[in-house]
N, C-alpha and C positions, 0 to 999 in steps of 0.2 A: 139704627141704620146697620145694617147687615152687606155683609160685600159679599159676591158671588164670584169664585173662581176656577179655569176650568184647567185642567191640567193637558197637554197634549198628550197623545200614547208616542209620540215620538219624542218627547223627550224623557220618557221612560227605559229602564231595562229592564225585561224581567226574565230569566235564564232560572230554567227546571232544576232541584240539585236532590241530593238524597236527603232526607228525614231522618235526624237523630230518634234514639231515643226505641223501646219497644216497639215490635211489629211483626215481627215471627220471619222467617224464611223470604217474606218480600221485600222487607224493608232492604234487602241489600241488593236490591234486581232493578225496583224502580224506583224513578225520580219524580218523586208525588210533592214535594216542597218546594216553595218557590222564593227566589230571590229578588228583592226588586231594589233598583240602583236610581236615586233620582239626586240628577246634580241640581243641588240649589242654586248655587253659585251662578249657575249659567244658566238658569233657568227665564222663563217669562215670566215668574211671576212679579208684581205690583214690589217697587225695590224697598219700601220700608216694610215687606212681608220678606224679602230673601235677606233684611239686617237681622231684625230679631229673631229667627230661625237662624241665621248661622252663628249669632251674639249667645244662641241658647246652651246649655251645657249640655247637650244631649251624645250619651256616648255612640249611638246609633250613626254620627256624625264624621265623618273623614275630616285631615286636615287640610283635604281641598277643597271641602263642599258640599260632596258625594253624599247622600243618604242610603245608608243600606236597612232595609228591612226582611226578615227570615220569616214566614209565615211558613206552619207546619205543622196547624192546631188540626185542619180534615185530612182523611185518608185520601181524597181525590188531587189532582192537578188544578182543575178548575173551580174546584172550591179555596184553595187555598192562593189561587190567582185575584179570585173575590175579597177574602180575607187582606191580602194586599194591597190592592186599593182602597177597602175601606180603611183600614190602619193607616195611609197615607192619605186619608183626605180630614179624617181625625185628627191625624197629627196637625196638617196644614189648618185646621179652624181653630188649634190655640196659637195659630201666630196672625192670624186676620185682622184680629182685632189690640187694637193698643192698651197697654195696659194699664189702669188707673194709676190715678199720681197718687202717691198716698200724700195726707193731708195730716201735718205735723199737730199733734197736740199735744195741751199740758195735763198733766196731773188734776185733780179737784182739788179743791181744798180739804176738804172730808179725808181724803184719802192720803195728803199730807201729813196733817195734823195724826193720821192713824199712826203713821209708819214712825213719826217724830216723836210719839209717846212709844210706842216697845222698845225706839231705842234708847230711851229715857228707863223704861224700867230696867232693859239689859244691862246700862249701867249700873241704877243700884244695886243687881242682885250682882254683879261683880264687884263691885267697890263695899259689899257686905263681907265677901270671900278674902279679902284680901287683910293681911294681917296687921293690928293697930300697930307695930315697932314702925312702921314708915313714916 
């Protein structure tokens, strides 16, 4: 079961900024990088998808809610407006789904009995070391 969800472009921001980084003489003219600001907290989406996305440790994270993402991998505007949304809908499909319980197990026996014998021989090669006056 797969959920499909859509994001509004109005509860988006996405504000043009300068691009770090090499690029000769232009990089300090234009604003080819884009910023995109998406409040989780207040957002529409499905509320046990806005717990575990803001439950998550993601430093990308404000501590109101806010998601900021910097895309500034293309030289263009709207390549790198592209790249923003997909990076944020990426993001949004590791928190769509719940994530497994993990299911407690025990040891084998095999693997017991393994670990039970080294520590059986670590003893004697130490109680071999150690000098007869005790």
């Amino acid at each position: 079961m797969s959920i499909t969800v859509r994001i509004p472009e109005s509860e988006v921001e996405l504000s043009a900024i300068r691009a770090q980084g090499p690029g000769g003489q232009n990089v300090n003219k234009v604003s080819t990088a884009i910023q995109l600001r998406f409040d989780v907290a207040n957002s529409s989406l499905p509320e046990e998808v806005k717990t575990r996305w803001l439950q998550s440790r993601d430093s990308r994270l404000t501590l109101e809610g806010v998601l900021v993402l910097k895309a500034q991998r293309y030289r263009t505007q709207e390549a790198n407006r592209a790249d923003a949304w997909a990076r944020l809908y990426l993001l949004l499909g590791q928190f769509l789904q719940a994530p497994k319980k993990r299911k407690a197990t025990r040891p084998t026996y095999g693997s017991v009995q393994r670990r039970l014998q080294g520590k059986a021989v670590q003893s004697k090669l130490k109680a071999s070391r150690r000098s007869q006056a005790d």
